[in-house]
C-alpha positions in Angstrom: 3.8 -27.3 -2.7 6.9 -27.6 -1.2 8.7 -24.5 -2.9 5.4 -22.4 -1.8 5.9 -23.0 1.9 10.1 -23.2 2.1 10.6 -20.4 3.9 14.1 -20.3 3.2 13.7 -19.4 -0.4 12.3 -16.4 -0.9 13.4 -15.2 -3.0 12.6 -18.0 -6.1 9.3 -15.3 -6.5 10.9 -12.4 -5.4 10.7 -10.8 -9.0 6.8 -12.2 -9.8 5.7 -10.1 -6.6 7.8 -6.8 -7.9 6.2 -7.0 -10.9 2.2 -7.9 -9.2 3.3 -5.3 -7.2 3.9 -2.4 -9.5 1.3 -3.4 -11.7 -1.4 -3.3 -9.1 -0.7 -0.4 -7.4 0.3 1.6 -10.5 -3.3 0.8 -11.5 -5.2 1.8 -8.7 -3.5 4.8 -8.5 -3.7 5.6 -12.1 -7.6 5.6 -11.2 -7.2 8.2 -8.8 -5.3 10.3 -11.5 -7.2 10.0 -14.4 -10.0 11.3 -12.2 -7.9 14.5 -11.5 -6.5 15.0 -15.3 -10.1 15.5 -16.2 -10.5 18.9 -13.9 -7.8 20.0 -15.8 -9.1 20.0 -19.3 -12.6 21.5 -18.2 -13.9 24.9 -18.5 -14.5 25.5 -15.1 -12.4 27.1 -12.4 -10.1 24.2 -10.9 -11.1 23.7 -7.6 -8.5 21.7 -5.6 -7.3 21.9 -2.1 -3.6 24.2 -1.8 -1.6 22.1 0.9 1.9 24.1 -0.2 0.5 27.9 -0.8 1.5 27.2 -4.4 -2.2 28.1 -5.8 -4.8 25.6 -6.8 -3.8 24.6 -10.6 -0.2 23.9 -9.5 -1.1 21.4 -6.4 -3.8 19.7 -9.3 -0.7 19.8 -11.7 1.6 18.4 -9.7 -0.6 15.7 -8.1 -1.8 14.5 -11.7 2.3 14.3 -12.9 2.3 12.5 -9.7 -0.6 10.3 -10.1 -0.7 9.9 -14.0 2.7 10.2 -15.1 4.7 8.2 -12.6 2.3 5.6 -12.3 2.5 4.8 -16.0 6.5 4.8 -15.7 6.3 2.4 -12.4 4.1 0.1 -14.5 6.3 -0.2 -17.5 9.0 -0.4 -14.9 11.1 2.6 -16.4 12.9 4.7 -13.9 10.9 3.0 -11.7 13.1 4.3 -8.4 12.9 7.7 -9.9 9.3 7.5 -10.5 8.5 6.9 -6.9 9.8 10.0 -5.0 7.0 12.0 -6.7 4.7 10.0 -5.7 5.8 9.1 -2.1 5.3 13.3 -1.6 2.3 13.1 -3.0 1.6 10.3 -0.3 3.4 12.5 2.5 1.4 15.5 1.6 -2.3 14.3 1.8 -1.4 12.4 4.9 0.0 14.5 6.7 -1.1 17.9 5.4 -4.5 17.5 3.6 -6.0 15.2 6.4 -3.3 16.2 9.2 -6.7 16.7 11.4 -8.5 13.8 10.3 -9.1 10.6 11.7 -7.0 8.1 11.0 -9.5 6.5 8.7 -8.7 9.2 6.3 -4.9 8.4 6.5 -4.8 4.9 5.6 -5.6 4.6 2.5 -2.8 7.2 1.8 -0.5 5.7 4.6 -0.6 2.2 2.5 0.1 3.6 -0.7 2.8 5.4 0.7 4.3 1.7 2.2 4.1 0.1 -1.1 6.1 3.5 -3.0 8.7 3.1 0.0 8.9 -0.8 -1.3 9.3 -0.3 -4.5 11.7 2.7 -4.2 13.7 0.3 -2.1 13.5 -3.0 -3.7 13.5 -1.5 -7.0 11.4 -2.8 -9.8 12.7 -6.4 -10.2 14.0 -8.3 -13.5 10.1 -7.9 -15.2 11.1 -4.3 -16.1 12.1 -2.5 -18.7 14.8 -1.0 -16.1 16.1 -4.6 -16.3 16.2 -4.9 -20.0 18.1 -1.2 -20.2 20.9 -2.4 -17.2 21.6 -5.5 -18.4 22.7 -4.0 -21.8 24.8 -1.4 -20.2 27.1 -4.8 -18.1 
């Protein structure tokens, strides 16, 4: 009980929360791709809002690679860093273009997923990681 409360030592869990950390969010946001890869393989015309002017399919594409791919990197832990910046302008983009006019309601969901990619982009994804395992063979 001690080591949960010494405030002085935090970083004894440091790596356990890195790794709850990616997992979760890499999850929830997986959801919220998986939803989008399926407009891709339908036969209707992709409707999906065009924040850049680069056309419909490319902001869907880009958002899923986003979404899908990185996720699945940042919850393996593999390029995790890397894996972020995608993602973080996926974050910047739907706060601040797609619901620039909204109320903030609308912006926090994106606004808290955007704090927890700065994290991780920052802290990096701790010792639970295959980026681990591949740096401590290079030293």
């Amino acid at each position: 009980m001690k080591k949960l409360f010494d405030l002085c030592n935090y970083n004894a869990n440091i790596n356990l929360i890195l790794l709850i950390n990616r997992l979760t969010i890499a999850c929830f946001m997986l959801v919220h791709g998986l939803g989008k890869l399926t407009k891709l393989g339908g036969s209707e015309t992709i409707q999906f809002t065009d924040p850049l002017g680069i056309g419909s399919t490319p902001s869907l594409l880009l958002t899923v690679f986003a979404e899908v791919f990185c996720s699945v990197l940042i919850f393996v832990g593999l390029t995790t860093r890397l894996a972020t910046i995608p993602l973080i302008i996926t974050m910047l983009v739907a706060v601040f273009m797609v619901n620039a006019n909204n109320p903030f309601g609308d912006k926090e969901m994106g606004l808290l997923y955007l704090l927890v990619y700065l994290t991780i982009a920052i802290a990096g994804p701790g010792k639970y990681s295959i980026d681990s395992l591949i740096f401590k063979k290079i030293s």
